[in-house]
Backbone as a chain_set.jsonl record, in Angstrom:
{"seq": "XXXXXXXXXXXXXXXXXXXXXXXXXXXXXXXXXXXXXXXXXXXXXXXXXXXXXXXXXXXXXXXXXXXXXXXXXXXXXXXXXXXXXXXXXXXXXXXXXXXXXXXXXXXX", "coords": {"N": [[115.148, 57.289, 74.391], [117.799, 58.805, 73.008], [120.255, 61.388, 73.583], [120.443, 62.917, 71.015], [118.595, 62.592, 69.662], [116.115, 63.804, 71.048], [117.096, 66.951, 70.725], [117.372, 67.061, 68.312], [114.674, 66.48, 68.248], [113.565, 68.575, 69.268], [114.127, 70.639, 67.608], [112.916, 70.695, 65.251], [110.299, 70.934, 66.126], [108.182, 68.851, 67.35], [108.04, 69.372, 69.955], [105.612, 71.136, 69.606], [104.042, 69.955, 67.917], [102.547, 67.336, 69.047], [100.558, 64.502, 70.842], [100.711, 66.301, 73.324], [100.812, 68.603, 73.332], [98.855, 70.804, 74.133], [99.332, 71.694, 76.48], [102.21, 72.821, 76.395], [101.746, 75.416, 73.971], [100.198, 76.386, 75.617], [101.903, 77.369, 77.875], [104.099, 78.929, 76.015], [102.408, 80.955, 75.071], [101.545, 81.88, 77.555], [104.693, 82.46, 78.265], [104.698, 84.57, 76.023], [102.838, 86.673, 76.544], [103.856, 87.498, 78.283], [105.916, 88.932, 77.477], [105.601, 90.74, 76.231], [103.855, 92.638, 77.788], [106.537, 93.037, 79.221], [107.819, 95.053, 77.396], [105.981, 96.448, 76.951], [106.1, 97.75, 79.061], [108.346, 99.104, 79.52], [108.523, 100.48, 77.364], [106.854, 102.752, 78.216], [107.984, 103.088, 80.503], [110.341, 104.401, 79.37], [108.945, 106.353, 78.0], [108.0, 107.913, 79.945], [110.462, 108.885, 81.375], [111.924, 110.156, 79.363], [110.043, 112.468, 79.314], [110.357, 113.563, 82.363], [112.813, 114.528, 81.875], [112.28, 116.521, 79.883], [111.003, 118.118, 81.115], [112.718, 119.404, 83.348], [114.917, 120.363, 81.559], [112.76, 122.781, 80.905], [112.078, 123.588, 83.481], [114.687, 124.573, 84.284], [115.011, 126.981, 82.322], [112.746, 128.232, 82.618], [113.558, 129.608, 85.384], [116.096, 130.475, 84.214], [114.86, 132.705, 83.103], [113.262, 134.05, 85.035], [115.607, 134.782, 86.755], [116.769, 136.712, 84.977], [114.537, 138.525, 84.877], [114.027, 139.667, 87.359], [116.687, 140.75, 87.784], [116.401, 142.604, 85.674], [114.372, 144.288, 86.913], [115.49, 145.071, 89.49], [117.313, 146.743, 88.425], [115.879, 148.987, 87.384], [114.396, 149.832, 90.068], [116.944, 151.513, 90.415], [117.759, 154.726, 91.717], [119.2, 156.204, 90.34], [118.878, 155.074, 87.71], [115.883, 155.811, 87.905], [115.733, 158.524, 87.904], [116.81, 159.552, 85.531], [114.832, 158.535, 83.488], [112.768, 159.808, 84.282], [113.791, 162.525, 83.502], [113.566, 162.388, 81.126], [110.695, 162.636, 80.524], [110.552, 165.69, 81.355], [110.843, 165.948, 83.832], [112.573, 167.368, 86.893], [115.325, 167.228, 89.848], [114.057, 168.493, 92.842], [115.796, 171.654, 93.634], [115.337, 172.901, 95.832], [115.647, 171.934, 99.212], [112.778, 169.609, 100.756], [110.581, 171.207, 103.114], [110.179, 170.586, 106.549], [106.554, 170.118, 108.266], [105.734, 170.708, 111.355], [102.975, 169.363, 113.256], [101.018, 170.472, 115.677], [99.123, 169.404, 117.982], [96.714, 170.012, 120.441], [95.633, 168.772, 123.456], [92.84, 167.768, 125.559]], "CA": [[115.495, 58.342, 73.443], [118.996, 59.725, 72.821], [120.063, 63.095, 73.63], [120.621, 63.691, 70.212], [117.34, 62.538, 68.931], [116.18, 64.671, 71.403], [117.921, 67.697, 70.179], [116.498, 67.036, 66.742], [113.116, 66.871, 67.487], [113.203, 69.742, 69.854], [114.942, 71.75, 66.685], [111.632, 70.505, 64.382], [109.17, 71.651, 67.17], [107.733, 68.309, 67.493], [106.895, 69.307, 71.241], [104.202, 71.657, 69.806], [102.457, 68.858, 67.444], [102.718, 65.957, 69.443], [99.464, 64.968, 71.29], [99.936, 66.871, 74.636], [100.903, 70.084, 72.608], [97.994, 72.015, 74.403], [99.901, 72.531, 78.197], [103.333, 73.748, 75.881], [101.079, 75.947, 73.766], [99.489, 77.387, 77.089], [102.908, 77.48, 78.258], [103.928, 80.019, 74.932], [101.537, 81.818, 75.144], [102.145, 82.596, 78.943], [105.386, 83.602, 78.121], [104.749, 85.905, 75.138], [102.166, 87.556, 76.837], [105.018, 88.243, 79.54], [107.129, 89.626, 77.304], [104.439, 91.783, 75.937], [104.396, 93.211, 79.054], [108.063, 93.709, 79.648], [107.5, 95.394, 76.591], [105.077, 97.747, 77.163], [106.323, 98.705, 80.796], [109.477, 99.313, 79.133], [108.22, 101.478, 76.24], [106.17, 103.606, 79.289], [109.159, 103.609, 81.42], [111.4, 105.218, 78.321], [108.659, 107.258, 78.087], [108.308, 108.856, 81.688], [112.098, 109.747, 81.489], [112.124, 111.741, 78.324], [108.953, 113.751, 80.299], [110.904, 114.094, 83.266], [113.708, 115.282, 81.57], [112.113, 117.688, 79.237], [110.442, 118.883, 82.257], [114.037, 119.593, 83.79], [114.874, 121.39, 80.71], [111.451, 123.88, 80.735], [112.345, 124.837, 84.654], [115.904, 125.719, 84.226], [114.722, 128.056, 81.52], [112.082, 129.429, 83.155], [114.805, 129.781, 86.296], [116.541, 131.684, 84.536], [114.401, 133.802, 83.133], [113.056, 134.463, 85.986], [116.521, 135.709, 87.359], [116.864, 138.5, 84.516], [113.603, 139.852, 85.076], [114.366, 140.024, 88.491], [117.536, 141.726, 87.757], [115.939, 144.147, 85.041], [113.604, 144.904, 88.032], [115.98, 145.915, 90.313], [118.339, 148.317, 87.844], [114.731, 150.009, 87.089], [113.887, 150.418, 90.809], [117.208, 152.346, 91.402], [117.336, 155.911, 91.906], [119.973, 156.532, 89.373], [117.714, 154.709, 86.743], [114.47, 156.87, 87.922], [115.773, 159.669, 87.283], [116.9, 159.014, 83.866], [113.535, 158.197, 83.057], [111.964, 161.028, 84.992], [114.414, 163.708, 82.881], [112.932, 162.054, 79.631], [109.695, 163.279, 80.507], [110.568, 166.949, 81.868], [110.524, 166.687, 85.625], [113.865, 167.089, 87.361], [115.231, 167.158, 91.043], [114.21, 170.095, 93.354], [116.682, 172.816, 94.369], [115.369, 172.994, 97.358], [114.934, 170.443, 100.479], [111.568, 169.572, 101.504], [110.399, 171.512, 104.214], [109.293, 169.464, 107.631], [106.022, 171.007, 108.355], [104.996, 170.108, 112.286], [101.187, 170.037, 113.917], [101.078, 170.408, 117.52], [98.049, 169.65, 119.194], [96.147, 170.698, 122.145], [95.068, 167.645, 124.421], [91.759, 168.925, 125.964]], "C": [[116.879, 58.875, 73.769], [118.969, 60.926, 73.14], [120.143, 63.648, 72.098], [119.41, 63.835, 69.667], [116.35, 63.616, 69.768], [115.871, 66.622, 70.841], [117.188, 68.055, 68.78], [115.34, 67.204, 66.066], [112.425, 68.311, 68.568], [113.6, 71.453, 68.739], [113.334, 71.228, 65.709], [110.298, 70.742, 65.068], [108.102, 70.744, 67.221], [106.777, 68.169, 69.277], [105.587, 70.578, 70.762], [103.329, 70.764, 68.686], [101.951, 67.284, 68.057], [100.993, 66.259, 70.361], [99.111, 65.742, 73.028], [100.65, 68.427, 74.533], [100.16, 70.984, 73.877], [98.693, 72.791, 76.013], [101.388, 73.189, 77.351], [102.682, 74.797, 75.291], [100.59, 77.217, 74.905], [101.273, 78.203, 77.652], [103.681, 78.931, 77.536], [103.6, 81.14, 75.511], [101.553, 82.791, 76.6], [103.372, 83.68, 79.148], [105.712, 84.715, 77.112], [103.935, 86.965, 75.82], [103.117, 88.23, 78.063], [105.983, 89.248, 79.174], [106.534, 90.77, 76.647], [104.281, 93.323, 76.665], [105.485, 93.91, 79.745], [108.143, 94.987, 78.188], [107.322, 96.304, 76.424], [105.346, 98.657, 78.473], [107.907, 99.189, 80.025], [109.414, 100.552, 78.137], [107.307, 102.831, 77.218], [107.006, 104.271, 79.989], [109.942, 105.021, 80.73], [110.254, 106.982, 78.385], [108.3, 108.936, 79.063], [109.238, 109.534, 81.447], [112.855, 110.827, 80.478], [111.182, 112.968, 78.879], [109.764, 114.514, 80.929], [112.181, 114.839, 82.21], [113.651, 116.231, 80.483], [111.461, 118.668, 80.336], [111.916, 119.687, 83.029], [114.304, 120.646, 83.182], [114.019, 122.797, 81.095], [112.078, 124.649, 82.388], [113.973, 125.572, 84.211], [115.615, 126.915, 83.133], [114.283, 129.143, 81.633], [113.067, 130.158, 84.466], [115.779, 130.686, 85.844], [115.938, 132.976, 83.446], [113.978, 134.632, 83.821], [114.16, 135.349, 87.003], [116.901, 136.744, 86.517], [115.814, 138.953, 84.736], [113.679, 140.017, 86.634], [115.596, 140.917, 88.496], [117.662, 143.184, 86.881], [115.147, 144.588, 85.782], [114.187, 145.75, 89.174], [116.658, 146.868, 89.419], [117.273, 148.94, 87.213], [114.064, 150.489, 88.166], [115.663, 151.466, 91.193], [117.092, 153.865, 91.116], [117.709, 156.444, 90.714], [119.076, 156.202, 87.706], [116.68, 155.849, 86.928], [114.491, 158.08, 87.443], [115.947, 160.156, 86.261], [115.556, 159.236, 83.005], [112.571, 159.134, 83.201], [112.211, 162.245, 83.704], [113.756, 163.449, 81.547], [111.873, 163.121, 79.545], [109.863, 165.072, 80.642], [110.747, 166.885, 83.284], [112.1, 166.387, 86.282], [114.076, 167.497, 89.016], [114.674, 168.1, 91.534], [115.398, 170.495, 94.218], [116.666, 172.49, 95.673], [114.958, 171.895, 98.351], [113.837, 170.409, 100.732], [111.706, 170.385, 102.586], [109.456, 170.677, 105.446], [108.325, 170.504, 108.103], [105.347, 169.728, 110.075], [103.67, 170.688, 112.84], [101.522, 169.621, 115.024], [99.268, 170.538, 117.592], [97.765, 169.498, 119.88], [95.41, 169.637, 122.646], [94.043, 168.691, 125.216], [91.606, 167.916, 127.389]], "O": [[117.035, 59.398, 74.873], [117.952, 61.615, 73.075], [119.903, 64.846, 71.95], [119.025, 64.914, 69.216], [115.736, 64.364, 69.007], [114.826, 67.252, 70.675], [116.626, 69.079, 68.39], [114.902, 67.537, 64.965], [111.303, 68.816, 68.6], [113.45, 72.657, 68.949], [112.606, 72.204, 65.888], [109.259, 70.71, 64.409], [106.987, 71.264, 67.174], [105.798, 67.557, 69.704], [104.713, 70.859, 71.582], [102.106, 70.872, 68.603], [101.208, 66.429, 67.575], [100.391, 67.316, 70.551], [98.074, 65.802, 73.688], [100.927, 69.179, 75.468], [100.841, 71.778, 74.526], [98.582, 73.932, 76.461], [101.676, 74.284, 77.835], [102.861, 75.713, 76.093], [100.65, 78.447, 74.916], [101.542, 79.402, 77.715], [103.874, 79.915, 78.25], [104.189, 81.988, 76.182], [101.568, 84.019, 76.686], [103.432, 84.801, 79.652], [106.621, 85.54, 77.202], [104.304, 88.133, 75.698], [102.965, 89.338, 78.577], [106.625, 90.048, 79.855], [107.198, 91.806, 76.6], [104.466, 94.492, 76.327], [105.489, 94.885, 80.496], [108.852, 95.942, 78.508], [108.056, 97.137, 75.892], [104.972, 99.787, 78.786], [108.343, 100.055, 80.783], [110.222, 101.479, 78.187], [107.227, 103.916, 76.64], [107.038, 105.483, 80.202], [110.109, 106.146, 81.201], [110.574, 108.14, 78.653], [108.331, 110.161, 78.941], [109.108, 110.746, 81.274], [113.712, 111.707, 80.564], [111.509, 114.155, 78.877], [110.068, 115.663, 80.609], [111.993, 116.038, 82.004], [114.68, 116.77, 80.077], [111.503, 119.896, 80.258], [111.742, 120.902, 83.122], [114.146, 121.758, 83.686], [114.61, 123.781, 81.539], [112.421, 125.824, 82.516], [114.247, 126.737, 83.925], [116.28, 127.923, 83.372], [114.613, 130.282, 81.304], [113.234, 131.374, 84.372], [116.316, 131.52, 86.573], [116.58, 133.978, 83.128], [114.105, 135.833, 83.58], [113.84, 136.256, 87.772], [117.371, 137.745, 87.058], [115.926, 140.171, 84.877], [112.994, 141.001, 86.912], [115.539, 141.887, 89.252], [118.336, 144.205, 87.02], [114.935, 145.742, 85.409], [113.686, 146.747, 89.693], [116.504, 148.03, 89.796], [117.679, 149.617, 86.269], [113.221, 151.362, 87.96], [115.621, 152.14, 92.222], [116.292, 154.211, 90.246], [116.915, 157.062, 90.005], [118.788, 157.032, 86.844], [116.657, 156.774, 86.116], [113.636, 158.656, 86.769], [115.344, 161.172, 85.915], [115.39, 159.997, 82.051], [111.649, 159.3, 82.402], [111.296, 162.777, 83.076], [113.413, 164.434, 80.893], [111.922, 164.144, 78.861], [109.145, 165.704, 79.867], [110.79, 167.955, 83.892], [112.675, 165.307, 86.147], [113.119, 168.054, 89.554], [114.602, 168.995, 90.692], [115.862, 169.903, 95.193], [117.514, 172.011, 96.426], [114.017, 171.117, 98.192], [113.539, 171.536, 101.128], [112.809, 170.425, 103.131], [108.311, 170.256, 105.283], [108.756, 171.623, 108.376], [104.833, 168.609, 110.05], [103.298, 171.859, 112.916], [102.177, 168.626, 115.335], [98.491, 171.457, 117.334], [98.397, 168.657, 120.519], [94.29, 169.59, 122.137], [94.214, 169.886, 125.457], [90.826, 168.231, 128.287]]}, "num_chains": 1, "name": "protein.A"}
């Protein structure tokens, strides 16, 4: 056989009717189901990496939400704030200093 003839009857797909078809066939079939495969791990893969990276997304968000309510937490614990808030209501500093009141007692 020629290479061209060959050529010609490998372009008319005479190796899948000829009579030992059934090991090319098997052969096929082997590698579609491979690529099936590449396929599907591929379409899984893609899918993982949009996860992960919507996951990425969601923390930095929460990250920084999490740093303004941490920072509307502190300019509501300071003093200057409290009191603000206090005067709303009615109650304002006292005049006068606490007095330190000491107990002495008697060891028996």
């Amino acid at each position: 056989m020629s290479f061209k003839s060959r050529i010609y009857g490998l372009l008319k797909g005479n190796f899948l009717v000829n009579e030992d078809s059934f090991k090319n066939w098997r052969f096929i079939s082997f590698i579609v189901l491979l690529m099936l495969l590449m396929i599907a791990s591929s379409h899984s893969s893609d899918k993982k990496v949009m996860e992960v990276a919507r996951l990425n997304k969601e923390i930095k968000e929460l990250r920084a939400e999490f740093v303004d309510t941490r920072s509307i937490s502190m300019k509501m614990k300071l003093e200057s704030t409290v009191k603000k808030n206090v005067e709303v209501v009615g109650l304002k500093p006292s005049e006068t200093p606490p007095q330190v009141i000491k107990v002495i007692s008697k060891k028996r």
